[in-house]
SERO-4910 file (N, C-alpha, C, O; in steps of 0.05 Angstrom, whole numbers):
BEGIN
 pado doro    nc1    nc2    nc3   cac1   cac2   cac3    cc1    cc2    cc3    oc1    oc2    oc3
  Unk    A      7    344    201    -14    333    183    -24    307    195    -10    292    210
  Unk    A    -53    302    188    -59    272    204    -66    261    184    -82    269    168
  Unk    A    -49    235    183    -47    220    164    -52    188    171    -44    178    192
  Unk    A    -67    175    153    -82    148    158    -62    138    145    -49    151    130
  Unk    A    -56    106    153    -43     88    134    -61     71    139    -65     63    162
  Unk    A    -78     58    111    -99     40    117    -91     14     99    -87     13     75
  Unk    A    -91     -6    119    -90    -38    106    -58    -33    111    -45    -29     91
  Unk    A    -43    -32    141    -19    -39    140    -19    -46    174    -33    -37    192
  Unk    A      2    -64    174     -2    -72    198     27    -80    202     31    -99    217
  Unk    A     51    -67    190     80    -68    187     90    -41    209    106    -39    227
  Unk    A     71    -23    194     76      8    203    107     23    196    122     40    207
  Unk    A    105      5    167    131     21    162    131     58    151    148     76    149
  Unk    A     93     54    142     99     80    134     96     99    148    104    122    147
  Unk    A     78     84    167     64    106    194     87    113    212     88    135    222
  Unk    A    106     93    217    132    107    228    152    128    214    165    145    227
  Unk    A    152    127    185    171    143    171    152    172    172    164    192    167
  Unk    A    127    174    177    113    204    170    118    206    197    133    225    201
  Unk    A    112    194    219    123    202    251    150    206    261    153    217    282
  Unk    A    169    199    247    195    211    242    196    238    233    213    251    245
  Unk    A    186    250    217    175    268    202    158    296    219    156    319    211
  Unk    A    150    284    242    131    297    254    104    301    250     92    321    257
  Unk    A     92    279    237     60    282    226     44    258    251     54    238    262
  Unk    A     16    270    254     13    253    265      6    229    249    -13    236    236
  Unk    A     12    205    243      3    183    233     -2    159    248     10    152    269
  Unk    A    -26    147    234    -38    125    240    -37     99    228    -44     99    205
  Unk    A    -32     80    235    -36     53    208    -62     47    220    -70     55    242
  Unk    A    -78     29    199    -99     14    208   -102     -9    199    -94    -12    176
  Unk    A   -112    -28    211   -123    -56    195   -122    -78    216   -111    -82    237
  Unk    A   -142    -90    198   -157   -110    220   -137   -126    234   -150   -138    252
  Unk    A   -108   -134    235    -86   -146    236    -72   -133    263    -69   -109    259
  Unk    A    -64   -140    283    -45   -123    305    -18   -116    295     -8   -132    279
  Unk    A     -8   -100    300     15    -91    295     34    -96    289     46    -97    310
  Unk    A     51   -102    269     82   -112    282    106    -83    283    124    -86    300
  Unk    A    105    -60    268    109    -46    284    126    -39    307    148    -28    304
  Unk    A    118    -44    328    122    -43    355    110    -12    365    120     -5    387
  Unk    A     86     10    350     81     28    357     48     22    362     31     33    349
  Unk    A     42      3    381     12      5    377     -9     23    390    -33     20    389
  Unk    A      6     42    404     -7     63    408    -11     82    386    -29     98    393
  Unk    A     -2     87    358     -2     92    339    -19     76    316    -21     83    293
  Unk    A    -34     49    330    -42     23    312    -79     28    316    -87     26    339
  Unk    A    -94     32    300   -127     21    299   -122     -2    290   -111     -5    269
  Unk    A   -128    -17    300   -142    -45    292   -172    -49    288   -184    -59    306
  Unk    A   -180    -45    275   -214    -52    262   -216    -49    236   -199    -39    221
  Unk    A   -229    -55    231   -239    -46    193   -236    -27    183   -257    -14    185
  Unk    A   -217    -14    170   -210     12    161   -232     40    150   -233     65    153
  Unk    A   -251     18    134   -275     32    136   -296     54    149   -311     71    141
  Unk    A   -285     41    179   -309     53    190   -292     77    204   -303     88    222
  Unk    A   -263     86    197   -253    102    199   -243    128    177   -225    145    182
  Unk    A   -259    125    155   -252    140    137   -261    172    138   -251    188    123
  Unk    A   -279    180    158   -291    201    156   -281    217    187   -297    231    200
  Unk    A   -249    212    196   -243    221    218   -226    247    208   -204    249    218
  Unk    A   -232    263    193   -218    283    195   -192    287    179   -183    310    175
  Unk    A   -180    267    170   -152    267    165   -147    270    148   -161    261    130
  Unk    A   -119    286    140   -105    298    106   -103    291     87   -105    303     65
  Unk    A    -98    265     95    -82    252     77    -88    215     89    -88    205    112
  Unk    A    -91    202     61    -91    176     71    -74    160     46    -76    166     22
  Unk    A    -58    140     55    -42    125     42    -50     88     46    -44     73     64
  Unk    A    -63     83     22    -79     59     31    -61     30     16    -47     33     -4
  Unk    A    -64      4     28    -45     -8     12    -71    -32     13    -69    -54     23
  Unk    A    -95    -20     -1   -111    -52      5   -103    -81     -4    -86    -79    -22
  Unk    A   -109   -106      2   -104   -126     -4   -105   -137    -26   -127   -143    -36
  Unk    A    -83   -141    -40    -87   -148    -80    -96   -177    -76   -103   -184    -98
  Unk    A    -99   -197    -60    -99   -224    -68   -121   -234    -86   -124   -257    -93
  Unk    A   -138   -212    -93   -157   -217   -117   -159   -189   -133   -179   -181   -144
  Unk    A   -138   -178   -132   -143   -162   -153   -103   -172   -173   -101   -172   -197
  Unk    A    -90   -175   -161    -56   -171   -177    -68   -195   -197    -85   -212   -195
  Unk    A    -49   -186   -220    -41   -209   -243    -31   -232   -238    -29   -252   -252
  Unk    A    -22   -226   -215     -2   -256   -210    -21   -276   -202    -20   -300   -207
  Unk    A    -38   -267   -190    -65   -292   -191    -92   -293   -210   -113   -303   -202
  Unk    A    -89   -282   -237    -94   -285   -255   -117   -314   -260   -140   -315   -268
  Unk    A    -94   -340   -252   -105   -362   -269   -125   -367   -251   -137   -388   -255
  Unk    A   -134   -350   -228   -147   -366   -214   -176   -351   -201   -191   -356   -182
  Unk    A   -175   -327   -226   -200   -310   -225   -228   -314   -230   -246   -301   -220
  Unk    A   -231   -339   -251   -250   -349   -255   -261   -372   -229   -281   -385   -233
  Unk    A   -249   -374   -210   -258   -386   -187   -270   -366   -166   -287   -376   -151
  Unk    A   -264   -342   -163   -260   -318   -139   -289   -299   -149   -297   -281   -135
  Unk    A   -300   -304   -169   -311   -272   -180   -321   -262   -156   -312   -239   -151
  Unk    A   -342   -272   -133   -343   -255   -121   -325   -242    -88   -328   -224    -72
  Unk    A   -307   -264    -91   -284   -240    -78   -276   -224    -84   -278   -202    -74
  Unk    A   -260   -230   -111   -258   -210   -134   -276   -183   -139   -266   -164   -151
  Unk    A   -300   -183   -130   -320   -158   -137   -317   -148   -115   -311   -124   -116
  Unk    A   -318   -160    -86   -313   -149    -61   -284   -126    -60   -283   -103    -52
  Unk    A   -260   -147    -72   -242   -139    -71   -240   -101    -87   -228    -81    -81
  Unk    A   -258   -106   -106   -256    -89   -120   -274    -61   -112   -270    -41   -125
  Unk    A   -292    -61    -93   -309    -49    -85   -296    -39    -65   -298    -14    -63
  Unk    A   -279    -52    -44   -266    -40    -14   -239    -25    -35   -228     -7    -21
  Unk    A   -226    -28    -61   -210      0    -72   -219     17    -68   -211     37    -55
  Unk    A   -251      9    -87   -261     41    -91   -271     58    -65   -272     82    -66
  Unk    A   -278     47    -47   -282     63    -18   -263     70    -13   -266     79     10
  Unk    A   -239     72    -19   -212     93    -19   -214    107    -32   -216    129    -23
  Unk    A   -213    104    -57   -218    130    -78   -243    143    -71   -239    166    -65
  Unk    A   -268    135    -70   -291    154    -66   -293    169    -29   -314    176    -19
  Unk    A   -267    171    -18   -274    169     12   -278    198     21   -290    203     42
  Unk    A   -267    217      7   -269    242      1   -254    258     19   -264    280     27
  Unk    A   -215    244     32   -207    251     32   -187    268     17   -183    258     -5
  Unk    A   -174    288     21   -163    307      2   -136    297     -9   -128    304    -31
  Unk    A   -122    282      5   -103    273    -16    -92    245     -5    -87    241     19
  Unk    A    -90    226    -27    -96    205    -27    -73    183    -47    -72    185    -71
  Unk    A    -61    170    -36    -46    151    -51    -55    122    -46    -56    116    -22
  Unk    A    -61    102    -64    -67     80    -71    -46     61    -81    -32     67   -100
  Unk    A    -42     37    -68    -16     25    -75    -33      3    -75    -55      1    -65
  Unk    A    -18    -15    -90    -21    -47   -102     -8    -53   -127     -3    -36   -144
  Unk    A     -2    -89   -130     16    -87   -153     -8    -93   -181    -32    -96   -183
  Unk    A     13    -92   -197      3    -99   -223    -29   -113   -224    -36   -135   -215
  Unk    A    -42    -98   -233    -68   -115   -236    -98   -107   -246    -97    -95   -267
  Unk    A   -121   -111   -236   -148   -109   -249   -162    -80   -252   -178    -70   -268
  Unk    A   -147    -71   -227   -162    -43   -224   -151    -22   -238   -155      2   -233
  Unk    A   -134    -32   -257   -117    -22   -278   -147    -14   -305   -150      5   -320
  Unk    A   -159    -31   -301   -183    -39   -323   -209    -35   -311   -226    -34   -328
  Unk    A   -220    -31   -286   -236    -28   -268   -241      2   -254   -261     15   -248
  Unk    A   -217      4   -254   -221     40   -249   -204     57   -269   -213     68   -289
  Unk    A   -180     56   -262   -166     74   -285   -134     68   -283   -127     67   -259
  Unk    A   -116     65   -300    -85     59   -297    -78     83   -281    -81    108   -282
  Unk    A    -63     61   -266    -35     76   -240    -31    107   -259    -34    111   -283
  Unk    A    -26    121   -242    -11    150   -237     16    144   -240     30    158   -255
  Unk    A     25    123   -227     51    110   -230     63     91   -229     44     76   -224
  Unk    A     80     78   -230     83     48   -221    112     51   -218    128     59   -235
  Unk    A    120     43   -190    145     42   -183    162     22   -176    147      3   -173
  Unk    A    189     12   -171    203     -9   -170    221     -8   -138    231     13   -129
  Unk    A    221    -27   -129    241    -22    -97    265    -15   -114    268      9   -112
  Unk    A    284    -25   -131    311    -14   -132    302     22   -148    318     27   -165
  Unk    A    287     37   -145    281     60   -148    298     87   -118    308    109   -116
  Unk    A    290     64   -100    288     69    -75    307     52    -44    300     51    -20
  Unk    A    327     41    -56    352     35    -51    349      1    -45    364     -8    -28
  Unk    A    333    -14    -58    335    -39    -46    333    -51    -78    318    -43    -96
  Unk    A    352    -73    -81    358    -88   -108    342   -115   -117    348   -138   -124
  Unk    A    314    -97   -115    300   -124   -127    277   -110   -145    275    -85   -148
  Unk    A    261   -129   -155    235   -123   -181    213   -121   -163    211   -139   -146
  Unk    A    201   -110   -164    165   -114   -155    149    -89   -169    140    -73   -154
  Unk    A    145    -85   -192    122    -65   -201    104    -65   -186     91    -85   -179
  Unk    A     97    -35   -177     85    -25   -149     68     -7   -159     80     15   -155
  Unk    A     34      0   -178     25     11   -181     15     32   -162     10     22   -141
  Unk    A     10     58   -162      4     79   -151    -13     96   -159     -3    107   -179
  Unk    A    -39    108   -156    -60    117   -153    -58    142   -136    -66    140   -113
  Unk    A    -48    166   -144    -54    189   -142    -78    206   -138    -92    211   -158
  Unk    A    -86    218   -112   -107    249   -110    -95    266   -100    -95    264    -76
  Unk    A    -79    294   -113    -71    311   -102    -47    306    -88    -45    316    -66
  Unk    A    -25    289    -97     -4    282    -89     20    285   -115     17    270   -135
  Unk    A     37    300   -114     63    291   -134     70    268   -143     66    251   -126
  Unk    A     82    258   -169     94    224   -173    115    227   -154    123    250   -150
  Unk    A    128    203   -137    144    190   -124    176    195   -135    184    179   -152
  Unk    A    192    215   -127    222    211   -141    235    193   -131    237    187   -107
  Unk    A    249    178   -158    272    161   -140    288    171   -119    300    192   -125
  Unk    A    293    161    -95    316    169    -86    342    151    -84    361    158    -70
  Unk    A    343    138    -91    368    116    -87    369     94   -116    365     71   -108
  Unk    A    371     96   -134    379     77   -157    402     66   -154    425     74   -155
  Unk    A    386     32   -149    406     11   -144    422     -9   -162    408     -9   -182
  Unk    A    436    -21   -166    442    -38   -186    438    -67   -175    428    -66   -153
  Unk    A    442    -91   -184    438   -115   -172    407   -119   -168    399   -121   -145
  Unk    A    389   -121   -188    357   -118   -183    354   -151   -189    367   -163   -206
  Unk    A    334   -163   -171    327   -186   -180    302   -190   -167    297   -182   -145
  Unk    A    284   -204   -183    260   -211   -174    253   -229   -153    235   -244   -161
  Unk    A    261   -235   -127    257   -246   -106    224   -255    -90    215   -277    -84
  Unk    A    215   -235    -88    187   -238    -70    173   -265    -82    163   -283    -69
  Unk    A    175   -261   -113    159   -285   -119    164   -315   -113    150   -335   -118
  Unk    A    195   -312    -99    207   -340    -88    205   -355    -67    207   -380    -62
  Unk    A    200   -323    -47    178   -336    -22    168   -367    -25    159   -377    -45
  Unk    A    171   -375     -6    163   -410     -3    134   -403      1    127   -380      5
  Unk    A    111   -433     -1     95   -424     16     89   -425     37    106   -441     46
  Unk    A     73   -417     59     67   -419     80     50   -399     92     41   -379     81
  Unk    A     47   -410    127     30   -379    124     32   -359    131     12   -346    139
  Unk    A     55   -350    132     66   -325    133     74   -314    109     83   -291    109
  Unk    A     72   -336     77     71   -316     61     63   -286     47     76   -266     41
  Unk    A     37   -293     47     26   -266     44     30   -244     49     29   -226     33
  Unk    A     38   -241     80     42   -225    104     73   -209     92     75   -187     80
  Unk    A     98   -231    101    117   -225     81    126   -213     54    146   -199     51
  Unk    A    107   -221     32    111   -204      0     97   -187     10    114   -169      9
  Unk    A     67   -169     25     59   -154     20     79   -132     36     74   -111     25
  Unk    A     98   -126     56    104   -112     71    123    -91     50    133    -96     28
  Unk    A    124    -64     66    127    -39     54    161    -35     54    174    -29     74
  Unk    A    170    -40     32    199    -33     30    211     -9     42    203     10     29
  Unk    A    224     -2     60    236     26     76    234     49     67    222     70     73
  Unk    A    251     40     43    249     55     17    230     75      5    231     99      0
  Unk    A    211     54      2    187     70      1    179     84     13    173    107      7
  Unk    A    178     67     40    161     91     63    171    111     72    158    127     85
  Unk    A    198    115     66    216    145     71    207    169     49    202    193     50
  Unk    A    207    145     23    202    166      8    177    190      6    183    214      4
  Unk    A    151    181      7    130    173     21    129    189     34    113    207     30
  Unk    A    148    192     60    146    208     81    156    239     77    144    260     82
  Unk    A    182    237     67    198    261     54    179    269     30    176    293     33
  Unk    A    170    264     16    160    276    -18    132    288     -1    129    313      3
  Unk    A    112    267     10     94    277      7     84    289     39     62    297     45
  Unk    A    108    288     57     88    295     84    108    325     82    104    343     99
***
């Protein structure tokens, strides 16, 4: 299956579907960390949506759409609309099956509530992050590993500028699951 991973530049998921035997791709304007960049587009995800492929698994950028920056929406509106416009060119891209990840937030009210919303200790790692999911022609996500010891960490991240980079990256977990459920 050829499968896009768009807005990741970790490649945790694009490696777990290539474990798998699919061909996968990550993309995003960001180089790799990875270490598969022969496997890596780097450019605007955009202008790659109409290549053919099965399946795309998109993780666009929440920094103006999550709740957690809430207080500071009335400063952003039009990032905020931007932000909200490059979702929907995932959903309207008219590939055939399609998962949408981001946490808690606007497009909850903007387009339509998650298909699902999942947690890392679902998926063997012991912490909190409600992880909304956006479903086309894909099954919900089974747990495979329910952990005990859950604590909400990411939001403790110091700042700096490798924050961002750091809370947004794709728990293993996930991307196995991800790989096994839906490739």
């Amino acid at each position: 299956m050829k499968v896009l991973i768009a807005c990741e530049e970790s490649q945790a998921v694009c490696i777990a579907f290539r474990e798998r035997g699919h061909e996968a791709y990550s993309c995003d304007i960001l180089p790799c960390s990875g270490g598969h960049p022969e496997w890596h587009i780097q450019c605007d995800v955009l202008s790659y949506l109409n290549e053919g492929w099965d399946m795309m698994i998109a993780f666009p950028p929440c920094t103006h759409l999550a709740v957690s920056g809430a207080r500071w929406f009335k400063f952003k509106k039009k990032e905020q609309e931007e932000a909200i416009i490059f979702f929907m060119q995932f959903v309207c891209s008219g590939i055939n099956k399609i998962a949408i990840e981001n946490p808690i937030g606007i497009m909850s009210t903007h387009y339509r509530k998650p298909d699902q919303i999942i947690q890392p200790w679902m998926f063997g790692h012991g912490e909190t992050k409600a992880t909304c999911l956006w479903l086309k022609n894909l099954p919900l996500l089974k747990p495979t590993n329910i952990v005990e010891g859950r604590e909400g960490r990411i939001w403790k991240i110091p700042p700096g500028p490798e924050r961002s980079k750091i809370r947004s990256k794709t728990y293993l977990g996930f991307a196995r699951a991800m790989a096994e459920q839906w490739g």
